[in-house]
C-alpha positions in Angstrom: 0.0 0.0 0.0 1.1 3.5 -0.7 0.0 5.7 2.4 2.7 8.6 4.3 3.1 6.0 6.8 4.1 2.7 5.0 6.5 5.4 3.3 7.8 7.0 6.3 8.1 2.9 8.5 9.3 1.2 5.7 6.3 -0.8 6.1 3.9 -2.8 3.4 0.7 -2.2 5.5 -0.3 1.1 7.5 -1.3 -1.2 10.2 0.4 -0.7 13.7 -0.5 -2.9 16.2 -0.7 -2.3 19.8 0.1 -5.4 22.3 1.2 -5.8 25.8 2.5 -9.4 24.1 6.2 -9.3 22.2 5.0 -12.5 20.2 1.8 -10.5 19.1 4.3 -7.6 18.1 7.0 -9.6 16.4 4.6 -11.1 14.5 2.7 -8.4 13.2 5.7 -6.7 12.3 7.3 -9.8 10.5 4.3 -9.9 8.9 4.0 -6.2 7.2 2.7 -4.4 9.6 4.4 -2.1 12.3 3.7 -3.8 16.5 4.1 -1.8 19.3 4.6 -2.5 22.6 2.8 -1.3 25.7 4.9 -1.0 28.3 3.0 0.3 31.2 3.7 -3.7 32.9 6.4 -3.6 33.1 10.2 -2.3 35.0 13.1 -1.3 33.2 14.6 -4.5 33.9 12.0 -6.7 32.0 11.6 -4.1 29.2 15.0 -4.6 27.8 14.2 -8.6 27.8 11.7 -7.7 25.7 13.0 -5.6 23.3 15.9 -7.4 22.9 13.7 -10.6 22.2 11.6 -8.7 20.0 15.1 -7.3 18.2 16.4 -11.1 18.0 12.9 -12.2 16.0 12.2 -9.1 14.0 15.8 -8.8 12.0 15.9 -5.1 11.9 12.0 -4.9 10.5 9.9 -1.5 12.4 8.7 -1.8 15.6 7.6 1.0 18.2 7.0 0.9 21.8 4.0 2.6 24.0 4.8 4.3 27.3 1.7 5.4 29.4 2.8 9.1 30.5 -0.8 10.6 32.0 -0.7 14.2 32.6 -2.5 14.2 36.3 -2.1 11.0 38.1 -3.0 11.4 42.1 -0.7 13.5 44.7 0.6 10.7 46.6 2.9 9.7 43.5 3.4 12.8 41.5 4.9 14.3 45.2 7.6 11.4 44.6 7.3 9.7 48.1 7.8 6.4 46.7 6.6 3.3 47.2 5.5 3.5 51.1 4.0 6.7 50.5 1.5 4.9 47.8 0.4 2.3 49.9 -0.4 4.6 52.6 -2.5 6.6 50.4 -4.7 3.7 49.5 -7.6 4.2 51.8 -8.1 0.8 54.1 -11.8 1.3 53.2 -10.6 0.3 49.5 -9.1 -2.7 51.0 -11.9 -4.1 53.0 -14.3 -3.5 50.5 -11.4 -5.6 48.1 -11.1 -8.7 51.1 -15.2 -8.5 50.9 -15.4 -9.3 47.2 -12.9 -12.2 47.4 -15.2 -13.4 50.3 -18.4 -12.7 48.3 -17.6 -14.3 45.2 -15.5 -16.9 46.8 -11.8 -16.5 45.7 -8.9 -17.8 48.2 -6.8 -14.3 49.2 -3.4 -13.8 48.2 -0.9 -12.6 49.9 -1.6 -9.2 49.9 1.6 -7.7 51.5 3.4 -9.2 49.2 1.4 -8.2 46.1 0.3 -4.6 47.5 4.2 -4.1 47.3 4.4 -5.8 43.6 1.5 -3.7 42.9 2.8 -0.4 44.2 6.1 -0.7 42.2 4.4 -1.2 39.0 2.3 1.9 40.1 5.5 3.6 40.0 5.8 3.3 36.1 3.0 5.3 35.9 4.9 8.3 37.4 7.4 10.8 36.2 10.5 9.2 36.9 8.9 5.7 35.6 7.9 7.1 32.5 11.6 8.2 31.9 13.4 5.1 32.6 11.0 3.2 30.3 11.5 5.7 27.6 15.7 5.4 28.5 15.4 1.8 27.8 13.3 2.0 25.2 15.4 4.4 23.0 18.4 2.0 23.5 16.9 0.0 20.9 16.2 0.2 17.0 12.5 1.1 17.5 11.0 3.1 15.1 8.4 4.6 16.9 7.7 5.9 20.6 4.3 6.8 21.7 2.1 8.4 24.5 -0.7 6.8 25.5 -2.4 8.9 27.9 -1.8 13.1 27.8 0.5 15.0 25.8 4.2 13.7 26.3 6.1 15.9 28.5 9.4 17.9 26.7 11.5 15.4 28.2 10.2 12.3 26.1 9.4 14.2 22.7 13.5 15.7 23.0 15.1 12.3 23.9 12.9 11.1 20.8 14.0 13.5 18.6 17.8 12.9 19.5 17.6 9.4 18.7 15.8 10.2 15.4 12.6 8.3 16.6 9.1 9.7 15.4 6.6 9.7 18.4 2.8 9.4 18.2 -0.1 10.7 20.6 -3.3 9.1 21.3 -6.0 11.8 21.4 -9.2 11.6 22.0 -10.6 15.1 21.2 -9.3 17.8 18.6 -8.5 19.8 21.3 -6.3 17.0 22.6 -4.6 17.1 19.3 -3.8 20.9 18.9 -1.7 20.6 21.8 0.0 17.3 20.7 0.9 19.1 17.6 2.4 22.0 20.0 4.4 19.6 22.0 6.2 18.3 18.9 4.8 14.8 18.1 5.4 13.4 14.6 2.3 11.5 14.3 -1.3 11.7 15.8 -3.8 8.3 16.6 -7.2 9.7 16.9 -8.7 6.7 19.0 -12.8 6.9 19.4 -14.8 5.7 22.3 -15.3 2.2 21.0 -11.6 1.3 21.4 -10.3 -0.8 24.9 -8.2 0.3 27.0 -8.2 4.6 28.3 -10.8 6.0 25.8 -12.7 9.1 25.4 -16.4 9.7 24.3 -16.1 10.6 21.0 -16.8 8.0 18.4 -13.9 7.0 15.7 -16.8 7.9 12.7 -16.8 11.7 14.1 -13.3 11.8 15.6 -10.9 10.5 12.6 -12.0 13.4 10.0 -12.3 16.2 12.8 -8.8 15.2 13.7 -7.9 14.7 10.3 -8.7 18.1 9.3 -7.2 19.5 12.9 -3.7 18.6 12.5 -2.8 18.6 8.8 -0.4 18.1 7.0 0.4 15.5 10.1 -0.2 12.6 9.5 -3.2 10.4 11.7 -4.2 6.8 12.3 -7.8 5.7 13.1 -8.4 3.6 16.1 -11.0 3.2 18.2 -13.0 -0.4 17.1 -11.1 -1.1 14.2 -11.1 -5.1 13.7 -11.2 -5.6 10.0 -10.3 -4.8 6.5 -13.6 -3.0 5.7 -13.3 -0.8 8.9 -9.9 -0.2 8.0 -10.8 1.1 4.2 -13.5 3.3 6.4 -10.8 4.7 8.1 -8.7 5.3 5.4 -11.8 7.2 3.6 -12.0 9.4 6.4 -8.6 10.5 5.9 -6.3 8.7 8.1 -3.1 7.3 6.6 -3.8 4.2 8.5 -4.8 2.6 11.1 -4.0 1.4 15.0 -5.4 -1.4 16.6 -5.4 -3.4 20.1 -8.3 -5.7 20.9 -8.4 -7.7 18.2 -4.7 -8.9 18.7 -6.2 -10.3 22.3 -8.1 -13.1 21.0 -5.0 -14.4 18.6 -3.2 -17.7 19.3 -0.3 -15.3 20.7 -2.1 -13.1 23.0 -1.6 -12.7 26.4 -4.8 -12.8 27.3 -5.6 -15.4 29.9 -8.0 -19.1 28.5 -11.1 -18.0 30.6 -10.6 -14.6 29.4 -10.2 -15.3 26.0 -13.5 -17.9 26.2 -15.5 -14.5 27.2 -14.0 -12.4 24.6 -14.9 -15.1 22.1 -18.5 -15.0 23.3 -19.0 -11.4 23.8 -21.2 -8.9 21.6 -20.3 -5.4 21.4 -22.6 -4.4 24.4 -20.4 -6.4 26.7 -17.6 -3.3 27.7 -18.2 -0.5 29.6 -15.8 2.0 30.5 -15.0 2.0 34.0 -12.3 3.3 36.5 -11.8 -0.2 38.1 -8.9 -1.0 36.9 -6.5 1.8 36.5 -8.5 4.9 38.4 -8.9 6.4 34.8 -12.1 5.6 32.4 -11.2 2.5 30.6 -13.0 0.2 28.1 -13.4 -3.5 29.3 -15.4 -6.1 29.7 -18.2 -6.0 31.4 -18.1 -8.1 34.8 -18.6 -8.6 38.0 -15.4 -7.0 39.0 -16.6 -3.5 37.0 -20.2 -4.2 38.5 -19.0 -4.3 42.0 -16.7 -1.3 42.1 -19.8 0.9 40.4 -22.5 -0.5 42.7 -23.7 1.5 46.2 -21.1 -0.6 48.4 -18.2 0.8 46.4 -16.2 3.2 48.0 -15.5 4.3 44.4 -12.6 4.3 42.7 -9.1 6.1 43.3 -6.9 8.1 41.1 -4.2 6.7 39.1 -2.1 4.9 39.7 -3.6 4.0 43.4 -6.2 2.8 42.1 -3.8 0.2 39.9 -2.1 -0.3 43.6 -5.6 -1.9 44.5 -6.8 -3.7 41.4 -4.3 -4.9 39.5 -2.7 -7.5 42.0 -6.4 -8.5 43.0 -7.1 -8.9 39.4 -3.9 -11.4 38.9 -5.0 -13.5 41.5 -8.7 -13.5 40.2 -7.2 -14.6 36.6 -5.2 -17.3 38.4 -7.9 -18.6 40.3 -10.1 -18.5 37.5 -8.1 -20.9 35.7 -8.8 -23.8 38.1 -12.2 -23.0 38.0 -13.7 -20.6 40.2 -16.9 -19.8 39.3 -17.1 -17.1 41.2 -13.4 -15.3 39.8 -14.3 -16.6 36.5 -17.8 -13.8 37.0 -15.2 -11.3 38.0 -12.2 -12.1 35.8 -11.9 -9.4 32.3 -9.5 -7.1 31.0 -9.5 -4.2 28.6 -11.4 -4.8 25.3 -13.1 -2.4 22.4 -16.7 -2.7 21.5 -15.1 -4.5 18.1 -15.3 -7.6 20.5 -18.3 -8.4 19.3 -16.5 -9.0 15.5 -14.0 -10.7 17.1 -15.3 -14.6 17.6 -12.1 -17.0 16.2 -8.9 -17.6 17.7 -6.1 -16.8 14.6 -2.1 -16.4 14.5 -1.7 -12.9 14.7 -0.3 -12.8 11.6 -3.3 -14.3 9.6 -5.1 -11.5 11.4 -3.0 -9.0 9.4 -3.3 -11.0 6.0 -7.3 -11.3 6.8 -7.7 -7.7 7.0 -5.4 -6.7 4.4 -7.4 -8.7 2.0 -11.0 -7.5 3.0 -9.5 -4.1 2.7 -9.0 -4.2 -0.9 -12.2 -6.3 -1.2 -14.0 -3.0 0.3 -12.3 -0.9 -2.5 -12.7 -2.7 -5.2 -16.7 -2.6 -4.0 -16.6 1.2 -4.0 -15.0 1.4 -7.1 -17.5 -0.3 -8.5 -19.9 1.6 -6.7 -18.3 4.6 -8.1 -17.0 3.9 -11.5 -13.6 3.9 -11.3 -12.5 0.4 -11.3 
């Protein structure tokens, strides 16, 4: 395909494919397409494992990596306390009503000293500091691409970018959001609607991608936001983005790292199953729908904390849930589920990631050959 972004990546298809799984991004990379990252799990430590396996697999093909760098994240991290200052922000309310739903629903406890400590040092990613030594690591390798995924990236990252010669992206959600992205220096704008998994906005990828579009020319932008196949992706392309950026549908590949039981609901789910919910990460986030999200909204809740305190609480709680619901727990298999897009209702086969990318690729140019015959021109 001819697009500014298969031009600028060296890339045959202007897909770029977000993943928390290297195996989803190697392959998608290896296969045409440009994977990214999302680094947000992990320390500096296990980054570089990844990257260098991804480096050992891809041999010198594009990859990019994501960094979540939010612009307001709550007072007891920003202050830079550290670790014991996190946990003694988390309210003990929000851990008793956490011990009640593992009592409710039935789920053995696990240690939660130990993981309110694991938890709290992955909350530190989230931070400042965190942010930086992902992005240090990060640079150290050939990628091709480094992205924001939550606020406009502060000068630090877009300069340290820009010294290694790698483009970085923004994930926006509004134009407004975009204007400023453009004024903090990024290379390339993802204008991600409200259907997409994961932090989201309100705005839906139909009305966003062309607002955008229009916002930040000559810039170029990527559609995301539900995006699970080749028509969508001609859609997108029709609305004026030079390609596209997708996430869920990756989860449900023979690669992902999404969990069996997990996968099973994913598999079974219709696009009214997500809701956006600060559960997990204290932030409004797409996901399925589940006890867990249920719980946390209903009138017991003592609602949900900022980020990442909020990530303090849930994600550990969440691991052992996922665990547990493995043997299976009914009652952590009702609360087990993890970020998804409304496209989860398209997404009902288990696939190598890579046949994903072929699958799509095709049905795109199925959907242009239809409009050109629609139109004419073929």
């Amino acid at each position: 395909m001819n697009t500014e972004v298969c031009e600028r990546f060296g890339i045959e298809f202007p897909l770029f494919a977000f993943s928390h799984c290297r195996d989803v991004v190697a392959a998608v990379t290896n296969a045409g397409g440009l994977g990214v990252l999302g680094a947000v799990a992990y320390t500096p430590d296990r980054l570089e494992e990844e990257l260098r396996w991804i480096d050992d697999r891809v041999g010198g093909r594009p990859y990019g990596v994501d960094v979540l760098v939010p612009s307001k994240i709550d007072k007891a991290a920003s202050d830079g306390g550290g670790l014991e200052a996190m946990l003694a922000a988390v309210p003990q309310e929000h851990w008793t009503f956490l011990f009640g739903l593992f009592e409710k629903y039935g789920v053995p406890l696990p240690d939660f000293e130990k993981a309110r400590k694991a938890n709290a040092e992955s909350g530190t990613q989230v931070t400042a500091q965190g942010a930086t030594d992902l992005i240090d690591v990060s640079l150290a390798h050939p990628i091709k691409l480094i992205a924001s995924a939550l606020g406009t990236p502060p000068p630090l990252m877009v300069d340290k970018a820009k010294r290694a010669g790698v483009p970085v992206a923004a994930l926006v959600g509004t134009a407004e959001h975009a204007r400023r992205q453009v004024a903090a220096g990024v290379d390339l704008i993802v204008a991600q609607g409200g259907e997409a998994g994961g932090h989201t906005g309100e705005i839906s990828t139909m009305v966003l991608v062309p607002e955008v579009v229009d916002t930040v020319a000559p810039i170029p932008v990527l559609a995301a936001g539900g995006i699970a196949t080749g028509r969508q992706m001609a859609a997108a392309m029709a609305l004026g983005a030079s390609g596209v950026w997708c996430g869920s549908v990756w989860l449900t590949t023979e690669e992902a790292e999404t969990s069996p039981s997990v996968k099973a609901k994913m598999l079974a789910a219709t696009s009214r199953d997500t809701v956006r919910s600060r559960s997990r990460t204290g932030k409004p986030a797409r996901q399925l729908r589940s006890a867990w999200t249920d719980e946390w909204e209903g009138p017991g809740s003592p609602g949900a904390l900022g980020m990442p305190l909020q990530m303090i609480v849930a994600e550990g709680a969440m691991r052992q849930i996922t665990k547990v619901a493995e043997s299976g727990n009914e009652g952590a298999r009702e609360l087990a589920n993890y970020f998804v897009g409304q496209c989860v209702g398209l997404m009902n086969t288990v696939k190598p990631a890579r046949q994903v990318v072929y699958d799509m690729v095709e049905e795109f140019a199925e959907a242009v050959e239809r409009l050109e015959s629609i139109t004419g021109t073929g």
